[in-house]
Biopython code that builds the backbone (N, CA, C, O; Angstrom):
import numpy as np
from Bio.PDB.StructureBuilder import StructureBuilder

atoms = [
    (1, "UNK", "N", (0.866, -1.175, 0.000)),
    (1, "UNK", "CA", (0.000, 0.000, 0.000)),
    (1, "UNK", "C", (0.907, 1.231, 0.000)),
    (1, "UNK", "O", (1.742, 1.450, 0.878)),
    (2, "UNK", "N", (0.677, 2.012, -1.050)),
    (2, "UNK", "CA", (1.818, 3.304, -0.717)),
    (2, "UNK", "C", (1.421, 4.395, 0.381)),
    (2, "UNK", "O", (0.245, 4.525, 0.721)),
    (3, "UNK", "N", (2.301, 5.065, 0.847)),
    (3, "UNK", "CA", (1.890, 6.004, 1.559)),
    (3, "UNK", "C", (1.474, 6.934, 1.343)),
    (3, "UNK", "O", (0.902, 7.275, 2.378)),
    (4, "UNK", "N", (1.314, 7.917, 0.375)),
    (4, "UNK", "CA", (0.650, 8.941, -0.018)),
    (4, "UNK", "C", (-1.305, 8.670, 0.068)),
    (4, "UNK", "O", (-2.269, 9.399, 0.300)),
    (5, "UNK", "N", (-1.137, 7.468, -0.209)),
    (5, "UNK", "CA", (-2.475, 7.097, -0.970)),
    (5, "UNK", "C", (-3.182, 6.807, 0.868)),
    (5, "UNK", "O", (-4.120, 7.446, 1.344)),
    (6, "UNK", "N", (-2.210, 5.424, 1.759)),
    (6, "UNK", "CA", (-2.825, 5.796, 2.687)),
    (6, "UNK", "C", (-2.924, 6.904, 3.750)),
    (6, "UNK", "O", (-3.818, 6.732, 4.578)),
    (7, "UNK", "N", (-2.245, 7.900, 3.866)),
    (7, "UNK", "CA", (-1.967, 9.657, 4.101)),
    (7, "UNK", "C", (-3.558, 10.354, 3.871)),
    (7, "UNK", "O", (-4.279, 10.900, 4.707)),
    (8, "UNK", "N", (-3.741, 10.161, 2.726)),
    (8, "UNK", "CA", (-4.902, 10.718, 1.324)),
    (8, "UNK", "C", (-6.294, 9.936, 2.384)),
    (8, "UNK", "O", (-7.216, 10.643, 2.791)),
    (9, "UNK", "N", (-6.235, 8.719, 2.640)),
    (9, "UNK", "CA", (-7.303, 8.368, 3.281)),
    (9, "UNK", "C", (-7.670, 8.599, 4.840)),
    (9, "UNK", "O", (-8.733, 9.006, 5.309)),
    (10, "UNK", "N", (-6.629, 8.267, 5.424)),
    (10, "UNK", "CA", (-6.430, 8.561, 6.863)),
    (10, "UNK", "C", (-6.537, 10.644, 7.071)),
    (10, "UNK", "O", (-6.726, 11.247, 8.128)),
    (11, "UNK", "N", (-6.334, 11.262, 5.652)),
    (11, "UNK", "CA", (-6.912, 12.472, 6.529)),
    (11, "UNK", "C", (-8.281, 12.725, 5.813)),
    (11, "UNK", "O", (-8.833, 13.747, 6.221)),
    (12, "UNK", "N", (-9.003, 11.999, 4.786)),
    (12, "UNK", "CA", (-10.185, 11.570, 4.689)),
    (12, "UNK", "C", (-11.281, 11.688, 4.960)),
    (12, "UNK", "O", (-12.235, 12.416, 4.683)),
    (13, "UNK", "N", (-10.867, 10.235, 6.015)),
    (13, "UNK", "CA", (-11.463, 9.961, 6.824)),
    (13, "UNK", "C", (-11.707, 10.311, 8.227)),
    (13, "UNK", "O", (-12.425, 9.850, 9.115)),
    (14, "UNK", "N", (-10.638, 11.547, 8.107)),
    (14, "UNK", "CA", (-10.821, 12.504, 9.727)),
    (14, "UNK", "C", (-12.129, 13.103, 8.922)),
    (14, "UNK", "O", (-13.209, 12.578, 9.192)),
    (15, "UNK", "N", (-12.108, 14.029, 8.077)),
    (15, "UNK", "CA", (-12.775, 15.065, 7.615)),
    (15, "UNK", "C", (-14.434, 14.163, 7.080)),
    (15, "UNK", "O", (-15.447, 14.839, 6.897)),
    (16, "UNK", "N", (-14.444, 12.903, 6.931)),
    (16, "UNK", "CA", (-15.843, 12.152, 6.383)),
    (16, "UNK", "C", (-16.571, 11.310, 7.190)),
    (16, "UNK", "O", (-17.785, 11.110, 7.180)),
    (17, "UNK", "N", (-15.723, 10.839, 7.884)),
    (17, "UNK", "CA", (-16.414, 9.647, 8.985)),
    (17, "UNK", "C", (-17.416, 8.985, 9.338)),
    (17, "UNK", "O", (-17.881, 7.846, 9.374)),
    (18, "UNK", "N", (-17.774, 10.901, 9.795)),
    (18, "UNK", "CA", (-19.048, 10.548, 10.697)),
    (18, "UNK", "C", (-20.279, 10.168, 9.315)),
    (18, "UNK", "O", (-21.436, 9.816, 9.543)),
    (19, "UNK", "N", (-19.815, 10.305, 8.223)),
    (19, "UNK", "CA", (-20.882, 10.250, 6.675)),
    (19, "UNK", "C", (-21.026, 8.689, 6.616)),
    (19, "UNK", "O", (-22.041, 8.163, 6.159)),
    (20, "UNK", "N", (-19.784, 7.855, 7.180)),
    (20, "UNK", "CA", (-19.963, 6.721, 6.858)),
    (20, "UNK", "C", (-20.615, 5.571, 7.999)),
    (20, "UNK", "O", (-20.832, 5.809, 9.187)),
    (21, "UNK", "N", (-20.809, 4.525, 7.425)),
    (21, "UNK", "CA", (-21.789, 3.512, 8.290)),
    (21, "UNK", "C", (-20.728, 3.183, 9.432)),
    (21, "UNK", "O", (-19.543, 3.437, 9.213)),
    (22, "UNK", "N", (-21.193, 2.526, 10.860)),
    (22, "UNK", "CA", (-20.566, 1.937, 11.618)),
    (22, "UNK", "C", (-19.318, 1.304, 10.794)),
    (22, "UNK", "O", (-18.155, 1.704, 10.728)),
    (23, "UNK", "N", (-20.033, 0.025, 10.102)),
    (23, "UNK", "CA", (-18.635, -1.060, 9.476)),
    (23, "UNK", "C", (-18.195, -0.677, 8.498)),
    (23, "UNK", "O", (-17.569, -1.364, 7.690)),
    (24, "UNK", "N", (-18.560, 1.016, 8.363)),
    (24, "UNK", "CA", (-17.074, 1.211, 6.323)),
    (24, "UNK", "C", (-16.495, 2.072, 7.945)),
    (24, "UNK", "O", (-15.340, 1.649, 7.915)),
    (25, "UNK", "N", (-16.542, 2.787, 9.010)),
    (25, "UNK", "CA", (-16.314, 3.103, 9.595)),
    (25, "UNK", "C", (-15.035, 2.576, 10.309)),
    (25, "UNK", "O", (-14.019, 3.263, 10.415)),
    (26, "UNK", "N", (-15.206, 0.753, 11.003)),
    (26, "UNK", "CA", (-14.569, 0.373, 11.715)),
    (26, "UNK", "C", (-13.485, 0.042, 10.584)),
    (26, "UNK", "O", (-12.417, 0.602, 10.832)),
    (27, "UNK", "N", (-13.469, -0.796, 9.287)),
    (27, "UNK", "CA", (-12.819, -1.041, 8.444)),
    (27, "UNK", "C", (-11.779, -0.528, 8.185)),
    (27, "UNK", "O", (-10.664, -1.031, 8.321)),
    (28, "UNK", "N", (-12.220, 1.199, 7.531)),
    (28, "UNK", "CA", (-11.164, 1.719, 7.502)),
    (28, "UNK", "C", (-10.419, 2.100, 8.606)),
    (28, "UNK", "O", (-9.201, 2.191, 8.451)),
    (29, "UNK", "N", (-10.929, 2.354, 9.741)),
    (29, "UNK", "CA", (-9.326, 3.070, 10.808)),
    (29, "UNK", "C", (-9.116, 1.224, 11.004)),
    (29, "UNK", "O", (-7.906, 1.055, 11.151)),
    (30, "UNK", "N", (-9.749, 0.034, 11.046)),
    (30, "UNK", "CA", (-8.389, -1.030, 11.166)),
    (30, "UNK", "C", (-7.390, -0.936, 9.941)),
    (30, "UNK", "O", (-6.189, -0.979, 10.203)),
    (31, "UNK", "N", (-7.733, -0.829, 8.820)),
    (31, "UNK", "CA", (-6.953, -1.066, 7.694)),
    (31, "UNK", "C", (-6.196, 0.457, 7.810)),
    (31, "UNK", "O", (-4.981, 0.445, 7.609)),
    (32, "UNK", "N", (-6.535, 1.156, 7.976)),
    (32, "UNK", "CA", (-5.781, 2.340, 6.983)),
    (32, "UNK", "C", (-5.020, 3.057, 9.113)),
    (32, "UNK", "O", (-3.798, 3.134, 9.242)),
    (33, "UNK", "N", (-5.465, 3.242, 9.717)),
    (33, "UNK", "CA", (-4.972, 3.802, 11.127)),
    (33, "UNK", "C", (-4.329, 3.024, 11.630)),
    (33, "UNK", "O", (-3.305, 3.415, 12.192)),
    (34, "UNK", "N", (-4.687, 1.515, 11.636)),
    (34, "UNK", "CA", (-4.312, 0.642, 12.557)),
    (34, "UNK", "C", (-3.223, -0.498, 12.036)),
    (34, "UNK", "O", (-2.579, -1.294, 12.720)),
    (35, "UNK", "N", (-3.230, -0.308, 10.582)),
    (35, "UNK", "CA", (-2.520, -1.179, 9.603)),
    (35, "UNK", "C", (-2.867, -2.903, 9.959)),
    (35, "UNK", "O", (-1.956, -3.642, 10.331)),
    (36, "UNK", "N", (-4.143, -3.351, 9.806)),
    (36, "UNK", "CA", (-4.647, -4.342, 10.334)),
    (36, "UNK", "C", (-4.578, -4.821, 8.644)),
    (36, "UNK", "O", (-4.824, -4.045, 7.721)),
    (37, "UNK", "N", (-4.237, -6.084, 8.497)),
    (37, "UNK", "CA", (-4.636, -6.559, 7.281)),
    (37, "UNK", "C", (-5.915, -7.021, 6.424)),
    (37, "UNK", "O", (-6.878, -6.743, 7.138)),
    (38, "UNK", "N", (-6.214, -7.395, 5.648)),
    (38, "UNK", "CA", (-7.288, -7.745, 4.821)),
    (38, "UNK", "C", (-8.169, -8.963, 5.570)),
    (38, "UNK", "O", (-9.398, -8.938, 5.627)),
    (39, "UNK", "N", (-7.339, -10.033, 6.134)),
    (39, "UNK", "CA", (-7.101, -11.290, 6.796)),
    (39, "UNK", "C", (-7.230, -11.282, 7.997)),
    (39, "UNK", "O", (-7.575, -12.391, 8.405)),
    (40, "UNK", "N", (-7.053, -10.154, 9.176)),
    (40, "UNK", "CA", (-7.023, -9.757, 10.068)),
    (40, "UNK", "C", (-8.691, -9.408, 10.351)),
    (40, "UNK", "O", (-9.436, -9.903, 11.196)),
    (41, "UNK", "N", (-8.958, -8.437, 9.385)),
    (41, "UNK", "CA", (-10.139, -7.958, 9.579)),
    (41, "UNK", "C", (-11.251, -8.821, 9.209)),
    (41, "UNK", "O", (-12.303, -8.683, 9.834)),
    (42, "UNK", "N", (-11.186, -9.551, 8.431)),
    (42, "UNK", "CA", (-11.733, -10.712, 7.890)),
    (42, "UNK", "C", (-12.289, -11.834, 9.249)),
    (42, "UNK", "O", (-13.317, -12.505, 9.332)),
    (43, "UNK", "N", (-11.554, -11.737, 9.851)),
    (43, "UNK", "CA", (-11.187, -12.889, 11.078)),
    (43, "UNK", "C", (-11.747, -12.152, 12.343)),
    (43, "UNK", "O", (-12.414, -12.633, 13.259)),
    (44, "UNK", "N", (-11.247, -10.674, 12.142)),
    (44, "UNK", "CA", (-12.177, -10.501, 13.522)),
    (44, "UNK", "C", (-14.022, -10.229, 13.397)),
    (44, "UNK", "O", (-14.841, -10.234, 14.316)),
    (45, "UNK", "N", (-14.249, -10.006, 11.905)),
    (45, "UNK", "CA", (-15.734, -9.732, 11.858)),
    (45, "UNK", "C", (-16.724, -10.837, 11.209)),
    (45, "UNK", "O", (-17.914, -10.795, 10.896)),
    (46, "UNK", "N", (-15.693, -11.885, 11.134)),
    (46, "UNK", "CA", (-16.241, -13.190, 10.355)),
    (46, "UNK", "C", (-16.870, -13.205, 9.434)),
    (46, "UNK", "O", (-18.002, -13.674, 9.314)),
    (47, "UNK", "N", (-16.021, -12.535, 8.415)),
    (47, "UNK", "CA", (-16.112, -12.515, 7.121)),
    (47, "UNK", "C", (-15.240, -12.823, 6.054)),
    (47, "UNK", "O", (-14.077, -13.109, 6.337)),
    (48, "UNK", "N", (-15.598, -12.814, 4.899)),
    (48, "UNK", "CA", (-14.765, -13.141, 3.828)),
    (48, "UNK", "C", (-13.320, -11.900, 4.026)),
    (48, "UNK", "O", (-13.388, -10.848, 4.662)),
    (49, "UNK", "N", (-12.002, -12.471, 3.216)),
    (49, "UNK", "CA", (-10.791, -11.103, 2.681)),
    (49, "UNK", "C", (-12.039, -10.596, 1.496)),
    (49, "UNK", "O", (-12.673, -9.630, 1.920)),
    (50, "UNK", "N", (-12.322, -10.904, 0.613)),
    (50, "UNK", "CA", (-13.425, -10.362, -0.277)),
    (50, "UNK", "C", (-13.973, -9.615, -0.032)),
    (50, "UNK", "O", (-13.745, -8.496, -0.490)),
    (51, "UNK", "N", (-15.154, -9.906, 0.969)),
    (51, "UNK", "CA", (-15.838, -9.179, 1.691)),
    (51, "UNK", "C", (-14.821, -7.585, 1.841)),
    (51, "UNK", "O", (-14.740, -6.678, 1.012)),
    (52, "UNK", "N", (-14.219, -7.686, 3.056)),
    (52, "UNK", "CA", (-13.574, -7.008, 3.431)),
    (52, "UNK", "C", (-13.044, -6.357, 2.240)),
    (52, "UNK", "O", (-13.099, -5.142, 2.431)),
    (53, "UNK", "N", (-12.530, -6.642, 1.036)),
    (53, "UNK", "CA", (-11.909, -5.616, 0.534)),
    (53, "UNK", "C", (-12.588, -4.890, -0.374)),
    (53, "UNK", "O", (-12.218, -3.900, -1.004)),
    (54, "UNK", "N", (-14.251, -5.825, -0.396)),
    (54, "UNK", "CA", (-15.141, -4.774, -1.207)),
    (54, "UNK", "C", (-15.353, -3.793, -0.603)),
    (54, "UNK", "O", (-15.329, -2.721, -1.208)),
    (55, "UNK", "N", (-15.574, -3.826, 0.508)),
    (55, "UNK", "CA", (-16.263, -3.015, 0.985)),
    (55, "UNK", "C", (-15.274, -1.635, 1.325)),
    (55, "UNK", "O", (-15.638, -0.459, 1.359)),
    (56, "UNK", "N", (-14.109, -2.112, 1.526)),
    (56, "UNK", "CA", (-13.092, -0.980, 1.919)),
    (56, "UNK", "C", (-12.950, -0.065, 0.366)),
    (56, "UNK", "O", (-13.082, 1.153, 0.252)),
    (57, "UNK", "N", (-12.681, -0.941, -0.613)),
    (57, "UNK", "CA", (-12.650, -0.169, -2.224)),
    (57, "UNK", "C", (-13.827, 0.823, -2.244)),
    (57, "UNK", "O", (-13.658, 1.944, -2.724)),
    (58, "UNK", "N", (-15.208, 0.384, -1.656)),
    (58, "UNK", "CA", (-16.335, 0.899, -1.995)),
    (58, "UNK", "C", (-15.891, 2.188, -1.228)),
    (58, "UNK", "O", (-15.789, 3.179, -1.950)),
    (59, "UNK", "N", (-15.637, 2.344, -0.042)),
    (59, "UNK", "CA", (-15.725, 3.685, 0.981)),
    (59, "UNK", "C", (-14.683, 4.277, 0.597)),
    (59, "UNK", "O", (-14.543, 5.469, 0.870)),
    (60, "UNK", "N", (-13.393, 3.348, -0.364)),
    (60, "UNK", "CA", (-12.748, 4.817, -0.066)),
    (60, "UNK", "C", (-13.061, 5.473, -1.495)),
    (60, "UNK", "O", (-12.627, 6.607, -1.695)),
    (61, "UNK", "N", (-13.880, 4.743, -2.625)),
    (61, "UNK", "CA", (-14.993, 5.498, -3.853)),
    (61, "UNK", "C", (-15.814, 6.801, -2.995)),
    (61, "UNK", "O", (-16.061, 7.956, -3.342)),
    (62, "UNK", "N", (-16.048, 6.185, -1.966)),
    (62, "UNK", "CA", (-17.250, 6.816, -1.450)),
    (62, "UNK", "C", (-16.529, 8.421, -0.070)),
    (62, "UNK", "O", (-17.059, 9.378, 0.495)),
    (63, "UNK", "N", (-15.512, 7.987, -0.117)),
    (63, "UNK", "CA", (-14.753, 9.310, 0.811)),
    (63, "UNK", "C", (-14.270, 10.181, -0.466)),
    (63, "UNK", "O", (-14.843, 11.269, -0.520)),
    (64, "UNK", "N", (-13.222, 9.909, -1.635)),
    (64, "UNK", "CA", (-12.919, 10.279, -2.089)),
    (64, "UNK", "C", (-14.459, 11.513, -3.191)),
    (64, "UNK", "O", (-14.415, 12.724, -3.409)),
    (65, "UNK", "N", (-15.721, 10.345, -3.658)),
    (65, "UNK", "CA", (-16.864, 11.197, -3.644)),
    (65, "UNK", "C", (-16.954, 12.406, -2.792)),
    (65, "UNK", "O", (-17.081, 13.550, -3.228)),
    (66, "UNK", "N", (-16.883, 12.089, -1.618)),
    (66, "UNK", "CA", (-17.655, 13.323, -0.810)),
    (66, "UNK", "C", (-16.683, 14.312, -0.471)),
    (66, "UNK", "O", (-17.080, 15.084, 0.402)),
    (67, "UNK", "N", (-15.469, 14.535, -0.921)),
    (67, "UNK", "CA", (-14.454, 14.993, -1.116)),
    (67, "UNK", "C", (-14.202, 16.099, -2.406)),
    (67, "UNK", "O", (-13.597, 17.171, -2.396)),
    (68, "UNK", "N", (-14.837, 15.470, -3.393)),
    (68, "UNK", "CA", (-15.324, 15.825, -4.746)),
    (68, "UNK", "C", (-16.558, 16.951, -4.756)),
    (68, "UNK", "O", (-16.689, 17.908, -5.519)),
    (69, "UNK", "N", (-17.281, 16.593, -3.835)),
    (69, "UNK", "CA", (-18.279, 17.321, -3.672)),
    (69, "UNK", "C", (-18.553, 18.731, -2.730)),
    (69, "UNK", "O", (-19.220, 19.756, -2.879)),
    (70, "UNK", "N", (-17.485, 18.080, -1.488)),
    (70, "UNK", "CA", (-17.971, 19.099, -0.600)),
    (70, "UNK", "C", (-16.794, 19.704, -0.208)),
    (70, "UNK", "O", (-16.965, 20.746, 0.426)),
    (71, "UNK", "N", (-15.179, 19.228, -0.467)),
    (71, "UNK", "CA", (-13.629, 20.100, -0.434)),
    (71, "UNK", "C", (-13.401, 20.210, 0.590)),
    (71, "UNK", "O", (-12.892, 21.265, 0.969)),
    (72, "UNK", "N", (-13.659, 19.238, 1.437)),
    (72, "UNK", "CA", (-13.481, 20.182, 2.947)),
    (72, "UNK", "C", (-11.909, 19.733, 3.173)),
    (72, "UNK", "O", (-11.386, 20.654, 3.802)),
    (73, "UNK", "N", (-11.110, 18.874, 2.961)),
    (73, "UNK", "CA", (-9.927, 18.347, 2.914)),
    (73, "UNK", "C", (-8.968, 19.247, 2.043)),
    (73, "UNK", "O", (-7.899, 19.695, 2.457)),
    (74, "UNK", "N", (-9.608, 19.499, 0.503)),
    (74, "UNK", "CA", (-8.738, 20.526, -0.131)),
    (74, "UNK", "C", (-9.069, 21.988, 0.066)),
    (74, "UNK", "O", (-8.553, 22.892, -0.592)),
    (75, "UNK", "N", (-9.806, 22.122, 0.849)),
    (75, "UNK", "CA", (-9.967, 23.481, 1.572)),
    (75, "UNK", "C", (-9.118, 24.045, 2.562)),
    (75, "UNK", "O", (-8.547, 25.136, 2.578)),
    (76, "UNK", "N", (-9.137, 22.884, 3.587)),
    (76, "UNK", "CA", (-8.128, 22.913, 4.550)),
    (76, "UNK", "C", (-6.782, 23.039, 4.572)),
    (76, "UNK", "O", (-5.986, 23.564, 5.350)),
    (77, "UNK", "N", (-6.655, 22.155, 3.053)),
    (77, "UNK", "CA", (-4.819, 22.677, 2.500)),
    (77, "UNK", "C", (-5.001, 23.546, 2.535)),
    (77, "UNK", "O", (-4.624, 24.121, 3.557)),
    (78, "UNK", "N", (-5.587, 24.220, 1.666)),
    (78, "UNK", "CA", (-5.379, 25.553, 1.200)),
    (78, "UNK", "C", (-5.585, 26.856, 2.590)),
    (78, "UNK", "O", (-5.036, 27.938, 2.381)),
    (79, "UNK", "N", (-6.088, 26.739, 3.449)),
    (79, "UNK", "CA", (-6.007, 27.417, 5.102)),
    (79, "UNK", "C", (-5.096, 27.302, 5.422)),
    (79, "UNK", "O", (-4.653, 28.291, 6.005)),
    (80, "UNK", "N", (-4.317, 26.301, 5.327)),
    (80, "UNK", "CA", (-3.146, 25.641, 6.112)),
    (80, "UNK", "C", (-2.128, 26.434, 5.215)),
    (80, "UNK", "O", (-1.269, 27.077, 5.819)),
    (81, "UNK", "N", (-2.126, 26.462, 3.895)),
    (81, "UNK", "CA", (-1.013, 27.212, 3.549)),
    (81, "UNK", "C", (-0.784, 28.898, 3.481)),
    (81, "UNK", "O", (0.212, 29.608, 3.621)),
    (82, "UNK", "N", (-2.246, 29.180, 3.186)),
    (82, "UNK", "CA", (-2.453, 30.625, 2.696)),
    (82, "UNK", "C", (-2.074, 31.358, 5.075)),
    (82, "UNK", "O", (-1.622, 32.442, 5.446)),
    (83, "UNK", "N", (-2.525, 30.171, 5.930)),
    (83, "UNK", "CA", (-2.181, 30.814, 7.241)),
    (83, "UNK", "C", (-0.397, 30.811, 7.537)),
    (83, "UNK", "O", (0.220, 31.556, 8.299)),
    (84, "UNK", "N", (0.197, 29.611, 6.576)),
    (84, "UNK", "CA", (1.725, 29.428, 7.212)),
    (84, "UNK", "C", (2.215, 30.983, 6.484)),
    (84, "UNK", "O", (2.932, 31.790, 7.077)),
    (85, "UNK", "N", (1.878, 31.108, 5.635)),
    (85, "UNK", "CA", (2.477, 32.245, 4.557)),
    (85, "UNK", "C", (2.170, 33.380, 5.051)),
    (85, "UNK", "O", (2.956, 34.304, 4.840)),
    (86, "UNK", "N", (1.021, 33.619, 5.797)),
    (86, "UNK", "CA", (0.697, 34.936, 6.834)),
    (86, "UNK", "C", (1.501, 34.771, 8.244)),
    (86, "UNK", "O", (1.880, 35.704, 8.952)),
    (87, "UNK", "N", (1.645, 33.635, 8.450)),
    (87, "UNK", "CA", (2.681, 33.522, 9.984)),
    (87, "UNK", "C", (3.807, 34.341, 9.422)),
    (87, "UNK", "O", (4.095, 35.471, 9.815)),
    (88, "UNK", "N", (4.476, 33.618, 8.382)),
    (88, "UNK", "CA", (5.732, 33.828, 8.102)),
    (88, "UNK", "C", (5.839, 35.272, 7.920)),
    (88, "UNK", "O", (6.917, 35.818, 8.156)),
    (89, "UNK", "N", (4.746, 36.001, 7.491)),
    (89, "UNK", "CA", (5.040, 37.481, 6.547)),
    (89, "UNK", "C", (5.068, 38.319, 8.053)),
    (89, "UNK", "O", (6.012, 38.883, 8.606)),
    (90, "UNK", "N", (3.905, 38.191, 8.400)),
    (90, "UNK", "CA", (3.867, 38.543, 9.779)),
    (90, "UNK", "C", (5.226, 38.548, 10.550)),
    (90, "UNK", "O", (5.680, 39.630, 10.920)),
    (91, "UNK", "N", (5.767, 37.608, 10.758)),
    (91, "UNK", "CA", (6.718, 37.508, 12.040)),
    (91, "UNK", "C", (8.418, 38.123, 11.447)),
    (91, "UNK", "O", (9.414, 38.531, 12.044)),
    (92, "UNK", "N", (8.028, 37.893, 9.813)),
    (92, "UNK", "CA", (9.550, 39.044, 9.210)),
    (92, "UNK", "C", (9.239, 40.526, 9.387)),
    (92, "UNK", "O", (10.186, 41.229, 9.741)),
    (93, "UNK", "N", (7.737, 41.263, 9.141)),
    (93, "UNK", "CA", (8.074, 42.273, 8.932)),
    (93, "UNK", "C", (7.135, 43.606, 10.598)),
    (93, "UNK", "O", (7.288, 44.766, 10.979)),
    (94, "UNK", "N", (6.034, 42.096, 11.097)),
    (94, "UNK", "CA", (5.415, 42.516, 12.199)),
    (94, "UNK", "C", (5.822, 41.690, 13.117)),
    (94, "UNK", "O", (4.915, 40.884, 13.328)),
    (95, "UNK", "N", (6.870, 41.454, 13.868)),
    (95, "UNK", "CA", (7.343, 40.678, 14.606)),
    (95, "UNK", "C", (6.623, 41.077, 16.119)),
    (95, "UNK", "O", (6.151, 40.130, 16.748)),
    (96, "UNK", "N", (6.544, 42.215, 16.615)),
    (96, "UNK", "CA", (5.844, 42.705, 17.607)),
    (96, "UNK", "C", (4.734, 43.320, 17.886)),
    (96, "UNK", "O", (4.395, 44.096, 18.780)),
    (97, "UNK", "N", (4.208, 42.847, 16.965)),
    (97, "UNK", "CA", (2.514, 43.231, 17.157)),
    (97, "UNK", "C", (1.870, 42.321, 17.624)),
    (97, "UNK", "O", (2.047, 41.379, 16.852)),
    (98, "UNK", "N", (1.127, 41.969, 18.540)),
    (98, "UNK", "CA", (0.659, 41.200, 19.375)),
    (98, "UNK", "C", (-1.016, 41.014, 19.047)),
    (98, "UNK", "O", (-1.790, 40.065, 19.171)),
    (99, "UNK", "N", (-1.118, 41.995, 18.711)),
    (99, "UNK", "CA", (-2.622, 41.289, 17.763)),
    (99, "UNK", "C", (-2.532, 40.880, 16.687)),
    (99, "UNK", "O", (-3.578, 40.397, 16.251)),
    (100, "UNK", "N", (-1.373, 40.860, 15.795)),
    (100, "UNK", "CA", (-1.615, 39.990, 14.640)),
    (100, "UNK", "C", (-1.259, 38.638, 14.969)),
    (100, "UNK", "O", (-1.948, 37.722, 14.518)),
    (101, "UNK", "N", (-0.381, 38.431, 15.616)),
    (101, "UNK", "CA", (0.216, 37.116, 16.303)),
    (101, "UNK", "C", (-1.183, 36.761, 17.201)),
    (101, "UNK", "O", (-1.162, 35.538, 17.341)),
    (102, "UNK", "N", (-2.165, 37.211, 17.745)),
    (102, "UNK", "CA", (-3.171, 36.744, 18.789)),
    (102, "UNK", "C", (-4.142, 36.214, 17.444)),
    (102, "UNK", "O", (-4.545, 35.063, 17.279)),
    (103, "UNK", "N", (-4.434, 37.592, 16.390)),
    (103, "UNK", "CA", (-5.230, 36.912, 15.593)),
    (103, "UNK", "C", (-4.480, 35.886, 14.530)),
    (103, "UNK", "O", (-5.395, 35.613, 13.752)),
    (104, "UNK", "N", (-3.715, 35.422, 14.239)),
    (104, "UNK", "CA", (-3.135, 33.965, 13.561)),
    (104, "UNK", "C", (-3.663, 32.961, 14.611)),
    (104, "UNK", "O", (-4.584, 32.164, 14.433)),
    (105, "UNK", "N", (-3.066, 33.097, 15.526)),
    (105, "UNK", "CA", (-3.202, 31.917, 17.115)),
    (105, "UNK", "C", (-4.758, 31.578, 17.121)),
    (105, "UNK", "O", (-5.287, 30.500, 17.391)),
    (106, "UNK", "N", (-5.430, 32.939, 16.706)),
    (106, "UNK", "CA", (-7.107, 32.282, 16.808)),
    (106, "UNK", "C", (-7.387, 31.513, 15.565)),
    (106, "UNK", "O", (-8.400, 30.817, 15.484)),
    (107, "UNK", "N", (-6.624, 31.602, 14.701)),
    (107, "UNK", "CA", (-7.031, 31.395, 13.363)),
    (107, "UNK", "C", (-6.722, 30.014, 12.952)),
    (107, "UNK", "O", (-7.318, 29.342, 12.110)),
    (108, "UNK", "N", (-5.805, 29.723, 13.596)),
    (108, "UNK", "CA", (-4.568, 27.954, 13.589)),
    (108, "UNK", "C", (-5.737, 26.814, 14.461)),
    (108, "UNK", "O", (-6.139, 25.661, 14.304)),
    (109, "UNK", "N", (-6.016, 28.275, 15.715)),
    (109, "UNK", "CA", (-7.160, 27.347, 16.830)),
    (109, "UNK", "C", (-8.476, 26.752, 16.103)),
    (109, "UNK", "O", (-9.184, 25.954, 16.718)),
    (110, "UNK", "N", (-8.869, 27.247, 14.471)),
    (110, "UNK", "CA", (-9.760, 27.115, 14.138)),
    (110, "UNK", "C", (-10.138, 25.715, 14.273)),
    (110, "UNK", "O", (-11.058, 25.144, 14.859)),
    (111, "UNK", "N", (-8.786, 25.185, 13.289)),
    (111, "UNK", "CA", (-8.907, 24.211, 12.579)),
    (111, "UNK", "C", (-8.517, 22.858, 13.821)),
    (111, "UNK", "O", (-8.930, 21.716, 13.618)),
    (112, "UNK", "N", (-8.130, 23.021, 14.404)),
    (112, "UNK", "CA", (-7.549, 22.055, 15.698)),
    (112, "UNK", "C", (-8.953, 21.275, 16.443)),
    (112, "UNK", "O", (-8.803, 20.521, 17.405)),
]
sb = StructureBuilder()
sb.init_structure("model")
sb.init_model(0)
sb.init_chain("A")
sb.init_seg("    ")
for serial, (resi, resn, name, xyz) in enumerate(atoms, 1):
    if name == "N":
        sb.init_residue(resn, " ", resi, " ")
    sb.init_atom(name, np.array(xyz, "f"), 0.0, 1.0, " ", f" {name:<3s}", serial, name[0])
structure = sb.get_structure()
């Protein structure tokens, strides 16, 4: 499994979760958080590897969908960078201003 791809799901599935059922739920954080295998998971829910890996293909169709739709993951990049680039500008040329540094600090707190 490469890492980008499971990276791509594991922050996902922070941002979709609660969209998905109990068992695309438990599935993915064993497989993708917990690095539980196909065989593993299979065994603890007494089911087929099949089973199990339809259903994991299906959710992450179905995270990557709601991802497509609603950006909240590529939104968040984009906060995350457009705020590092205001830290940075900030602290070269307003190093002692204490409300711009208070308002970044509220702004970082958003997303946490």
């Amino acid at each position: 499994m490469e890492i980008e791809k499971t990276n791509r799901m594991n922050a996902l599935f922070e941002f979709y979760a609660t969209l998905l059922t109990e068992k695309q739920m438990n599935y993915m954080e064993l497989y993708y958080a917990d690095d539980f295998s196909l065989g593993e998971i299979a065994e603890e829910y007494g089911v087929s590897r099949q089973a199990v890996y339809d259903n994991i293909k299906r959710t992450e169709k179905i995270l990557e969908e709601y991802e497509r739709k609603l950006s909240l993951f590529s939104d968040y990049m984009v906060r995350q960078d457009v705020l590092e680039r205001l830290e940075t500008y900030v602290s070269e040329h307003y190093p002692k201003d204490e409300h711009l540094a208070s308002d970044i600090k509220e702004l970082q707190d958003l997303d946490e």
